[in-house]
SEZADO-88385 format. One record per residue (C-alpha): x, y, z. Coordinates in pm, whole numbers, padded with zeros to 5 digits, always signed. Example, Ala and Ser with C-alpha at 12.3 -4.5 7.8 and 13.67 -1.06 7.14 Angstrom:
residues 2
+01230-00450+00780+01367-00106+00714
//
This chain:
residues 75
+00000+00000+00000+00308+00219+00067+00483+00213-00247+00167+00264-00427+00115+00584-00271+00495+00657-00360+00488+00597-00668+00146+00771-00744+00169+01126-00492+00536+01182-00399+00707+01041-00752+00516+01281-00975+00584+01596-00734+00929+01535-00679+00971+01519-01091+00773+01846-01072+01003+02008-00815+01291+01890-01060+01186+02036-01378+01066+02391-01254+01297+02480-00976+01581+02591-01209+01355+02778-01410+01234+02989-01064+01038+03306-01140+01222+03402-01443+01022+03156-01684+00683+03377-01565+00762+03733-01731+00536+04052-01645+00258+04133-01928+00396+04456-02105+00763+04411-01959+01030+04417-02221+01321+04193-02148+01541+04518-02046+01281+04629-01774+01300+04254-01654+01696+04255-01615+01676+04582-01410+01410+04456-01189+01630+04113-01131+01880+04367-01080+01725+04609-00830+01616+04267-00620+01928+04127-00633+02057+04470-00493+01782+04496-00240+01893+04136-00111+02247+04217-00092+02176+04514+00123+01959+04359+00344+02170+04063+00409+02433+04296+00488+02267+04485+00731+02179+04159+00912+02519+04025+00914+02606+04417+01084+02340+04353+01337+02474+04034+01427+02837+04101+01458+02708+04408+01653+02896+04641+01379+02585+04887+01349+02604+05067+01632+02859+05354+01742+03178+05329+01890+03152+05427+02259+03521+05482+02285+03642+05864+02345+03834+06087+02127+03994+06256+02442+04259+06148+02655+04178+06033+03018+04425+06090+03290
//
């Protein structure tokens, strides 16, 4: 009963999952978008991400806040 389930539910999605995931997104292109506005939207994301995942790696290292330390000289 188990591998008939396998072979009829989880065979056909996992083939599914195979053929689209390296297509992603970029197979489904915006109505009226011409392929340059596409590559500067993928672009601007791609950016966004960067920047983002920056910032996170800042918080966690603790590297986004100012340095407490003095500029004058304590006796």
């Amino acid at each position: 009963m188990k591998s008939v389930f396998v072979c009829k539910v989880i065979l056909p999605f996992i083939l599914l999952v195979l053929v689209f995931m390296p297509f992603g997104c970029s197979s489904f292109n915006q109505p009226g978008e011409t392929a340059a506005e596409g590559h500067r939207r993928h672009q601007r994301i791609t950016r966004i991400n960067q920047q983002e995942m920056m910032a996170d790696i800042d918080t966690v290292l603790m590297l986004d806040e100012p340095s407490r330390l003095t500029d004058k000289r304590i006796p």
